[in-house]
C-alpha positions in Angstrom: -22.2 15.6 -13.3 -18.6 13.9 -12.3 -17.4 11.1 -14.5 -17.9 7.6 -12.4 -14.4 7.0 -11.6 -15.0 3.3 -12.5 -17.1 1.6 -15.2 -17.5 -1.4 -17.0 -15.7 -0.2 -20.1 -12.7 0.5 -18.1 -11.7 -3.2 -17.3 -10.3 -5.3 -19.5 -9.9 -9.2 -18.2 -8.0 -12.4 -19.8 -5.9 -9.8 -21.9 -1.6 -10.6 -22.8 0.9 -8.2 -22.6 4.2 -9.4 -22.2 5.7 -6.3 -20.4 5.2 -3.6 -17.9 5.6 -1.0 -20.3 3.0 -2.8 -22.6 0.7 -2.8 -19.4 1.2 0.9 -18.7 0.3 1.9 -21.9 -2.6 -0.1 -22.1 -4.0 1.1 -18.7 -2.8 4.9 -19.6 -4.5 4.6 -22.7 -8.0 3.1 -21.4 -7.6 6.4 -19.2 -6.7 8.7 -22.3 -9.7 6.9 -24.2 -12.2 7.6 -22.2 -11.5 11.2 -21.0 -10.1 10.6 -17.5 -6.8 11.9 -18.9 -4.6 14.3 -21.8 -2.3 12.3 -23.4 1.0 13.7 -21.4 -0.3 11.8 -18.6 0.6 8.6 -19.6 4.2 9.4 -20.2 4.2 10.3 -16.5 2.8 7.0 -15.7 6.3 5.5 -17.3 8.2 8.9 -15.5 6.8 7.7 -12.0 8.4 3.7 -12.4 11.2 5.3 -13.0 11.4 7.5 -9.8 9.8 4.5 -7.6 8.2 0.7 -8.8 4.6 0.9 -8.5 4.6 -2.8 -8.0 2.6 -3.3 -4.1 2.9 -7.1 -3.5 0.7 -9.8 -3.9 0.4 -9.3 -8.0 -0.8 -6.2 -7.8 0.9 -3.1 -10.2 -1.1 0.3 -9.3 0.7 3.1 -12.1 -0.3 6.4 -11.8 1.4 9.3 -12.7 4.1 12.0 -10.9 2.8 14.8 -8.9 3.2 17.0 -11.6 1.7 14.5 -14.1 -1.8 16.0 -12.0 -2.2 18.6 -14.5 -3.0 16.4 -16.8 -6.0 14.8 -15.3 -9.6 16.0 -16.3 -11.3 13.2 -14.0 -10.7 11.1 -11.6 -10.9 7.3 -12.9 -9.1 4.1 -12.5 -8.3 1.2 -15.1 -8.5 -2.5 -14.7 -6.0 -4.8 -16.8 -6.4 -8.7 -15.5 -4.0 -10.4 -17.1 -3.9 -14.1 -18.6 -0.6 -14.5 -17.6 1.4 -12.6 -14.8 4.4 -10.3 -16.3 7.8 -9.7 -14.4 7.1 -5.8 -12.9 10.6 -5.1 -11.5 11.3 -8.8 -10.6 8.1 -9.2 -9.2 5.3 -11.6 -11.2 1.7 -8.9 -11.4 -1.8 -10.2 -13.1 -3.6 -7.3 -11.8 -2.7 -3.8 -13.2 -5.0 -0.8 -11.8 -4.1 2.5 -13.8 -5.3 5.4 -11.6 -5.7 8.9 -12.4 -6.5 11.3 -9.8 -7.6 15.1 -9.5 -6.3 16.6 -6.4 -5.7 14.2 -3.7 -8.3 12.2 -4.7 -5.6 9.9 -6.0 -5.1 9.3 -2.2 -8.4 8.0 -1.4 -8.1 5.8 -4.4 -5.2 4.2 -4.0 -5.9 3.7 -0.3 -9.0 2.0 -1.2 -7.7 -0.4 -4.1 -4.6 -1.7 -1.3 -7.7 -1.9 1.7 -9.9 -4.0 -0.9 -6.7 -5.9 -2.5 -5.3 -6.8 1.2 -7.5 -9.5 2.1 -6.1 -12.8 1.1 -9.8 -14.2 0.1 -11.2 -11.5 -2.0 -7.8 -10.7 -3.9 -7.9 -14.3 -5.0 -11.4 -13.5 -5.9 -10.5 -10.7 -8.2 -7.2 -12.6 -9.8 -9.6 -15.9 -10.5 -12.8 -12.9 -11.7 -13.8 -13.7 -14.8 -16.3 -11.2 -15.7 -16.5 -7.3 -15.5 -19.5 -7.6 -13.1 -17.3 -9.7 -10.5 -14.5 -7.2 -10.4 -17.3 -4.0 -10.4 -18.4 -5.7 -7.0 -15.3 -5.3 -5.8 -14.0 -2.4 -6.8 -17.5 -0.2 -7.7 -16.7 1.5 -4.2 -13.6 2.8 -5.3 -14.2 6.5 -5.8 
């Protein structure tokens, strides 16, 4: 049976980092730590900010590694960081970090549904004010 790409043991809410590397690694590694992901596919998490910002608006970071970084997925699975305080992401302030790894396209699907879900004005305040796992499962236990 396939991994669920999402679980309660992959968000983390209220925690400080005080950079976007900091938050990559800490998303990356939840992926690496769970078995979504080989550890080479974190370093192309920080090889894919460097080609283009993963920074999409409205405090939201989604990192996720190159093309060829899909090699190094074993499952498809995202990553929840909430933050206590937002960080500067490429001169932009982010409290939500979503790590996503993806086999295949799925990645697609993924990240489409995370922007659809994060685009509504009400429910993203919803998730940035969550303050338990359960509240940000609602929202995002459809991601798959």
């Amino acid at each position: 049976m396939a991994k669920q790409v999402l679980t309660e043991e992959n968000i983390i809410i209220g925690e400080n980092v005080s950079s976007k590397e900091d938050a990559i690694k800490r998303v990356g590694g939840l992926l690496k730590d769970h078995g979504y992901v080989n550890d080479e596919y974190v370093n192309k998490m920080f090889e894919r900010e460097e080609v283009t910002s993963t920074y999409m608006g409205n405090y939201l970071a989604i990192p996720h590694g190159t093309e060829e970084g899909k090699k190094e997925v074993l499952e498809s699975g995202i990553t929840i960081l909430l933050l206590e305080e937002p960080i500067e992401w490429d001169g932009n302030e982010v409290k939500l970090v979503i790590g996503i790894a993806g086999k295949g396209d799925e990645h697609l699907n993924i990240l489409s549904n995370i922007a659809i879900t994060c685009s509504e004005e009400d429910t993203l305040q919803e998730i940035l004010s969550a303050t338990t796992k359960e509240e940000l499962m609602n929202h995002f236990g459809e991601v798959q």
